[in-house]
C-alpha positions in Angstrom: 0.1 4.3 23.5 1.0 7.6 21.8 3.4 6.4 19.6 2.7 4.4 16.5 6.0 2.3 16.8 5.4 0.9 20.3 2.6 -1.8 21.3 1.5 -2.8 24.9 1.2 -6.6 24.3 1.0 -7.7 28.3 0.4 -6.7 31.7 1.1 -8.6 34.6 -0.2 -8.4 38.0 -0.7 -10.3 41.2 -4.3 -9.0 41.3 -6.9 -10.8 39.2 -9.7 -8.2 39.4 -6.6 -5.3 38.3 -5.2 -7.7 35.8 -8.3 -8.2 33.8 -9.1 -4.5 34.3 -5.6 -4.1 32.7 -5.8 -5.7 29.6 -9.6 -4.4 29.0 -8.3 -0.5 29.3 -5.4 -1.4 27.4 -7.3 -2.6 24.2 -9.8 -0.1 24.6 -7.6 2.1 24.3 -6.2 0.6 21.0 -10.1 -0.2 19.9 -10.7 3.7 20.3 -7.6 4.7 18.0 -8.8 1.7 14.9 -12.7 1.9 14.5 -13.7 0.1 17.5 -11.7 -3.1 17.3 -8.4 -3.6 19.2 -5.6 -5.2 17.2 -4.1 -6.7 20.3 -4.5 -9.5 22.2 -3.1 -8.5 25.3 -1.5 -11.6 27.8 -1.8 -11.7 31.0 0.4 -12.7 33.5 0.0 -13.4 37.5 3.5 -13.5 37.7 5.9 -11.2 36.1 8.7 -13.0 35.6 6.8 -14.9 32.7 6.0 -11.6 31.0 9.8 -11.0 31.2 10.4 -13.7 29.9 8.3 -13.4 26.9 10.7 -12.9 23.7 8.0 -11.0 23.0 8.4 -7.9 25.2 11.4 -5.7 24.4 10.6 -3.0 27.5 8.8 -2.8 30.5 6.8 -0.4 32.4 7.1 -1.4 36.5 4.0 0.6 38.5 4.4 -2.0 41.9 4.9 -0.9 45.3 7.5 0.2 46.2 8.8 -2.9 48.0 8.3 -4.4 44.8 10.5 -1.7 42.3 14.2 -3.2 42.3 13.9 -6.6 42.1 11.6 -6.9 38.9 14.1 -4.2 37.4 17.3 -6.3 37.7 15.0 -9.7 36.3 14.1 -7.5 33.9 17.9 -5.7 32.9 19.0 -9.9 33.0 16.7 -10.3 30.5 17.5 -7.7 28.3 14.5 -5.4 28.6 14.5 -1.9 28.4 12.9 -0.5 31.8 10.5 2.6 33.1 9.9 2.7 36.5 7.7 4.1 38.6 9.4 6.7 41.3 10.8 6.1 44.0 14.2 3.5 42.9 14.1 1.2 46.0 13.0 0.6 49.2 16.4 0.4 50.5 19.9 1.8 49.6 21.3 -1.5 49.5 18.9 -2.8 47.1 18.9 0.6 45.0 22.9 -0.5 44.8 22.3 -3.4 43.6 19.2 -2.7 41.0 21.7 0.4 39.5 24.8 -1.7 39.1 23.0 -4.8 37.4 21.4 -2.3 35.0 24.5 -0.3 34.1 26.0 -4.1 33.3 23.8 -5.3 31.3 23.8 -2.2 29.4 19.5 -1.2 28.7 18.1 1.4 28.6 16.1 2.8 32.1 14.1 5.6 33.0 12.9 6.2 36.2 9.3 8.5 36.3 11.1 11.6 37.2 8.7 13.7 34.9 9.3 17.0 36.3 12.9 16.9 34.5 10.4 16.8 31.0 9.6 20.0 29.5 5.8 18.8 29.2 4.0 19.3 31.2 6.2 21.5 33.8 8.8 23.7 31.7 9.4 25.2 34.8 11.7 22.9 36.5 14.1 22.7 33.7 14.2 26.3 33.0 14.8 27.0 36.9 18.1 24.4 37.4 19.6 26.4 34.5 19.1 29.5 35.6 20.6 28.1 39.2 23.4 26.4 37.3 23.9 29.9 35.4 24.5 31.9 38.2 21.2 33.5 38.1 21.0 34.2 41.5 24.6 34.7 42.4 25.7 31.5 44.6 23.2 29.3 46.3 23.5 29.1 50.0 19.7 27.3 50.8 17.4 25.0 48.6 14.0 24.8 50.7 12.1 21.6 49.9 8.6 21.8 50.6 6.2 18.1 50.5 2.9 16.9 51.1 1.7 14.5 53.6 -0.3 11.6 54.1 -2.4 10.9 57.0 -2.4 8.8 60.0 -5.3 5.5 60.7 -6.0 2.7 58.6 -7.1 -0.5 60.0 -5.4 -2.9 61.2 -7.8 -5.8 61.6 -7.3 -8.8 60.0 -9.5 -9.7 56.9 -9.9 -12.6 54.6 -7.7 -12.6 51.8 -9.8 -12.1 48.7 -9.3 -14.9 46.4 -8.4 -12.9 43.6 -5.5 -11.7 45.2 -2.0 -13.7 45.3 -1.2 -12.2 49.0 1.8 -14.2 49.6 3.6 -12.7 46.1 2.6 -9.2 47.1 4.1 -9.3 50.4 7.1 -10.3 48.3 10.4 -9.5 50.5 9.0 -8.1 53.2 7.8 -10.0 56.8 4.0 -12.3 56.9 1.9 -9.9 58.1 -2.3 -10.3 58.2 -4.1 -9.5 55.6 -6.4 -6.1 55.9 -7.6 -4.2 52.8 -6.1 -0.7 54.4 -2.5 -2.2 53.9 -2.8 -3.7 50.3 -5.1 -1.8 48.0 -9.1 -1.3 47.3 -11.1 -4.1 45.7 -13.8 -1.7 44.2 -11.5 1.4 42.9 -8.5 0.8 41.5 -7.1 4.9 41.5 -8.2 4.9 45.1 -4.7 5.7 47.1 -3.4 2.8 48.1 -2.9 1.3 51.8 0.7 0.1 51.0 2.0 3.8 50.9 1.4 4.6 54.2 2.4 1.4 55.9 6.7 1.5 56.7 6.7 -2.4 55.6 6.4 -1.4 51.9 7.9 2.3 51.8 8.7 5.1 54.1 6.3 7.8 53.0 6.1 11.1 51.8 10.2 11.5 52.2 10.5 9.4 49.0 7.0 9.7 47.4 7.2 13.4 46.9 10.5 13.7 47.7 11.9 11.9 44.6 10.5 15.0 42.7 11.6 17.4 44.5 14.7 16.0 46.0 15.5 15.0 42.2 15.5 18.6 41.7 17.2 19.8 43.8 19.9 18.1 42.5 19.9 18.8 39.1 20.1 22.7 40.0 22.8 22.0 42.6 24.9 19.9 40.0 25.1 17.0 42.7 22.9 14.7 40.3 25.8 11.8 41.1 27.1 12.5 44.7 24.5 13.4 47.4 24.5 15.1 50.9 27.5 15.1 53.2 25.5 15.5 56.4 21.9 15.0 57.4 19.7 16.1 60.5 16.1 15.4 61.2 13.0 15.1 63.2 9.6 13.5 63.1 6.5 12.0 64.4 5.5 8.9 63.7 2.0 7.5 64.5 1.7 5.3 67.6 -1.5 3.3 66.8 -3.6 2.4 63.6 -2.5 0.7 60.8 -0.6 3.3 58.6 3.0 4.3 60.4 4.7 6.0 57.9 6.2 9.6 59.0 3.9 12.7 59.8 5.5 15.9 60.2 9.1 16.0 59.6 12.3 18.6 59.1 15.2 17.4 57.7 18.1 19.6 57.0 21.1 18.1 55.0 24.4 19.8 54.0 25.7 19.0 50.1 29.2 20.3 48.9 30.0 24.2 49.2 28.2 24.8 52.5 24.7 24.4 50.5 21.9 23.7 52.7 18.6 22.3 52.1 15.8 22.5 54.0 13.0 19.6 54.0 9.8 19.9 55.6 6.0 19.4 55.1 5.6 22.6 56.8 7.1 24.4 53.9 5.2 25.3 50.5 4.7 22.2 48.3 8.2 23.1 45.4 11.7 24.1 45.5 13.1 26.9 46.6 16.6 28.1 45.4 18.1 31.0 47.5 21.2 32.7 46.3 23.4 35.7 47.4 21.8 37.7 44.4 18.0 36.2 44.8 15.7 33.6 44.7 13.8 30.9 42.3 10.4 29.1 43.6 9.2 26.5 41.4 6.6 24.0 42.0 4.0 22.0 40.0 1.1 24.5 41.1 -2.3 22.6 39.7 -1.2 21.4 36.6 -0.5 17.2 36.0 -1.4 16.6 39.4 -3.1 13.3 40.2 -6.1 13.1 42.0 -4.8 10.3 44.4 -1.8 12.7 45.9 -2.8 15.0 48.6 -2.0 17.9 48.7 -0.3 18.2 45.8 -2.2 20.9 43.8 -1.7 24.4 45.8 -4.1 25.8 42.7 -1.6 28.5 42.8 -0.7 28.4 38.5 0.6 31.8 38.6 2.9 31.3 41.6 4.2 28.0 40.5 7.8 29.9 38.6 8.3 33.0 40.6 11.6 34.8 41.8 12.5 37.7 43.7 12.9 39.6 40.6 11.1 39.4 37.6 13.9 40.0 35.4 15.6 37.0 36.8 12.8 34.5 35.3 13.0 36.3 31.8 17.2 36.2 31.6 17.9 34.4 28.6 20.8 31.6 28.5 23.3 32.2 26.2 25.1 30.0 23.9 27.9 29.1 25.7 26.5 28.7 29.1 25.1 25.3 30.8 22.2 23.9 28.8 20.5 21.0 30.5 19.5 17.9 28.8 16.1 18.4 27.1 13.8 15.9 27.5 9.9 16.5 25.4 8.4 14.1 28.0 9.7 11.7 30.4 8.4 8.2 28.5 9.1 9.7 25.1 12.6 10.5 26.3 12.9 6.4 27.5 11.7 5.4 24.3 13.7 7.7 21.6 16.6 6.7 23.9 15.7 2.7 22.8 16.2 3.6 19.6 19.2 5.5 19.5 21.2 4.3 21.9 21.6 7.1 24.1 20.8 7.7 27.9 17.9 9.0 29.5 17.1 12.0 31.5 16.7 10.1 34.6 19.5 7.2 33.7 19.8 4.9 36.1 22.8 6.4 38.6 20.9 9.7 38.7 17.6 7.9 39.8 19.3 6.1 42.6 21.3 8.7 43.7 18.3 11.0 44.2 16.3 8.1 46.2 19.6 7.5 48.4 19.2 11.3 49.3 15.2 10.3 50.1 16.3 7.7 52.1 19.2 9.4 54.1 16.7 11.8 55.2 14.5 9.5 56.5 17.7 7.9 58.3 17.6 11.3 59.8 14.4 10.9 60.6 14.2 8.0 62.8 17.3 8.2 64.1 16.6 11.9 65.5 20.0 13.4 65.1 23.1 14.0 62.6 24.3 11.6 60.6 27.5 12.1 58.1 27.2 10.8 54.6 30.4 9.3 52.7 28.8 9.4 49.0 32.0 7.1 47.2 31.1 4.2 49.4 27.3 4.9 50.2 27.6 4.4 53.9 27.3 6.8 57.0 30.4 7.5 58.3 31.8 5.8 62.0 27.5 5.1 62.9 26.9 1.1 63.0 23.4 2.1 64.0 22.6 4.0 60.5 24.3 1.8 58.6 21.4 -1.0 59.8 18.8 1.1 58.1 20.6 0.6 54.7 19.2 -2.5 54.2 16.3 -4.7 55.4 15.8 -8.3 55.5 14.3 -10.0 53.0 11.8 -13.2 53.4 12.9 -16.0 50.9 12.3 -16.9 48.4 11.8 -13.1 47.2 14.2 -9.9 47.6 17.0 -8.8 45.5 20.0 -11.2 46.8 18.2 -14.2 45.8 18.3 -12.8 41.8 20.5 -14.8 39.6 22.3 -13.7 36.9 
C-alpha cells in the first residue's frame, strides 16, 4: 500500500469475522492516505479461487497456513497471477515440487517472504553471505543455526464450530479432525499466534517457521541456494499429550558439499553463525522487525546482531570484481519492480523451495532419529523407503495439490 501504482482491490478468507476485518483495515488504510474517504471498494471472497479468478487481480499475496500455501499458489500461477507468499513454500516436499514447477511453467513472477535477503530492514544478512562468499573468513567448515521455539499444551477438546468459520475449507488437504479454537485460530484477536502452528496436521514447527530464515541463509552464504544437504542427522522431543505436537527441542546436523557442516538447534543463539579457517561471522535479527506473535525472536541484543571474531573483518570492503549478491531494497518492493520488468526475484521460486526442502529434511531427521542421505537432482533420500514416506502426505479430496487442473 506503499506504492502508488499498486491497489489492494480483494481479500479473501474462509473466516467471516477476519474477512470483514480485512477489507475494513484495508480501506482504512487507503481512507488515511486521501482525506478520509477510501477510493476502494474492496471484494470479498469466502473462497479464493473466485478472487483468482477475478480479471481483476493481476498478483496475489497468500498469508494461509501453511497446509494451505502450495495449492492456492499453482491456482493462482494457472491463472496468470503474479504471487507473494508467505514463508515457509509447502507443507511437503512433494507438493513444494509440484507448486515450483507449475510456477516456473507458467512463467509469473513469485516471491516467497524471505525478507531477511532485503537490505531493509536487516542489511546485515546480505552484507554477511558476501563477505562468506568473499572469503572473508578463509573457508567455511561450520554454519551454526540457532531458532526459537514454541511451546507445548493447547487443548484438545472439541468445540462448536463458530458459524462464521468455513471449518471444512480450512481443514483443506489435511484429515477431519474436531473442531477446538487452540488448533484453528482466536475469534477475539486476530495477531494472537495461531493454534495451527503448533499442531503437525498443518505444519511441522519451528524447523520451517524460523528455519526458512535462517536456513535460507545459510544457503545464500554457502552458494548452495539450488542444491541442498547431502546428509542429515537429528533428534527431538515431541510432546506426548495436549493438543499442540509440533517438535520441542531439537539438533539437527546436516552435511552440504565441501565437508561444510551446519549445526541446527534451539539450544543455540537465535542467527547464523559462519565459522571459517580464518574467523567467524554472527548475524541475527537482534530486536529489530521482529513481530510480536514470534517467541523468542527478539534477543534485544542490537549491538550483537553483526559481530565477527575480528572487527576488521565486518568493515572489509568488497571490491569490484568480487561476488556481489543480488540487491533487493525490500522483499515486496523486489516482487513488485520484478512485475514490471520482467526480471526474477530475490527469493524466485526454485530458491524458495529449495531452502524449505532443507527445513523439511531436517525435520525427516527429526522423527526418524538417525542419518539420512539426500540425493538433491532427484529430491529423494537415498536407498531409505521409510524417509521417502514423509515426502508427501495424503491429501483428503476434494482439496490438495494433485487434484489441481491445468
Amino acid at each position: 500500500m506503499k506504492h502508488d501504482y499498486v491497489r489492494i482491490v480483494a481479500v479473501a478468507d474462509v473466516d467471516r469475522n477476519r474477512l470483514a476485518a480485512g477489507k475494513e483495515w484495508i480501506e482504512q488504510q487507503y481512507a488515511n492516505k486521501n482525506g478520509g474517504k477510501s477510493p476502494v471498494d474492496v471484494k470479498t471472497y469466502g473462497d479464493y479461487r473466485d478472487l483468482v479468478a477475478s480479471k481483476d487481480v493481476d498478483a496475489v499475496i497468500i498469508s494461509t497456513p501453511d497446509h494451505w500455501h502450495a495449492q492456492p499458489a499453482m491456482e493462482a500461477a494457472i491463472a496468470g497471477k503474479h504471487i507473494y507468499m508467505q514463508k515457509p513454500t509447502s507443507l511437503t516436499i512433494s507438493e513444494g515440487r509440484m507448486m515450483a514447477d507449475v510456477v516456473s511453467r507458467k512463467g509469473v513472477i513469485f516471491q516467497l517472504g524471505s525478507q531477511q535477503r532485503s537490505v531493509n530492514p536487516w542489511p546485515q544478512f546480505k552484507r554477511t553471505c558476501e563477505l562468506v562468499r568473499n572469503g572473508r573468513i578463509g573457508t567455511i567448515k561450520r554454519v551454526v543455526v540457532g531458532l526459537p521455539g514454541d511451546p507445548a499444551g493447547g487443548n484438545p477438546v472439541e468445540m462448536p464450530v463458530p458459524e462464521n468459520l468455513d471449518y471444512d475449507r480450512w481443514l483443506g488437504s489435511t484429515p477431519m479432525v474436531p473442531y477446538t479454537l487452540d488448533r484453528v485460530h482466536s475469534q477475539t484477536d486476530i495477531y494472537d499466534r495461531p493454534g495451527w502452528l503448533r499442531c503437525e496436521q498443518f505444519g511441522a514447527g519451528m524447523i520451517t517457521g524460523w528455519g526458512s530464515h535462517h536456513i535460507d541463509i545459510a544457503h545464500w552464504g554457502l552458494d548452495v541456494e539450488l542444491s541442498g544437504p547431502l546428509e542429515a542427522e537429528g533428534r527431538a522431543t515431541f510432546p506426548t499429550s495436549g493438543l499442540w505436537n509440533v517438535h520441542g527441542d531439537f539438533e539437527v546436523k546436516m552435511l552440504y558439499p565441501g565437508n561444510v557442516v551446519m549445526e541446527i538447534s534451539g539450544a543455540n543463539p537465535n542467527g547464523v553463525r559462519f565459522e571459517g579457517s580464518e574467523g567467524w561471522i554472527f548475524v541475527s535479527r537482534g530486536n529489530v522487525g521482529v513481530t510480536a506473535s514470534d517467541p523468542g525472536a527478539a534477543d534485544g541484543k542490537v549491538n550483537e546482531a553483526f559481530n565477527a571474531s575480528d572487527s576488521k573483518i565486518l568493515q572489509s570492503v568488497i571490491g569490484e570484481q568480487e561476488t556481489k549478491l543480488y540487491e533487493s531494497p525490500e522483499q515486496h518492493q523486489n516482487w513488485l519492480e520484478c512485475i514490471r520488468n520482467g526480471k526474477q526475484t530475490i527469493s524466485h521460486v526454485e530458491v524458495a523451495h529449495r531452502s524449505g526442502s532443507a527445513c523439511l529434511i531436517a525435520h525427516a531427521a527429526m522423527k526418524l532419529g538417525r542419518k539420512l542421505r539426500w540425493d538433491a537432482a532427484k529430491e529423494r533420500f537415498i536407498g531409505d523407503d521409510e524417509a521417502n514416506a514423509l515426502l508427501s502426505r495424503p491429501q483428503r479430496f476434494p482439496y490438495g495439490t494433485g487434484n489441481v487442473k491445468g
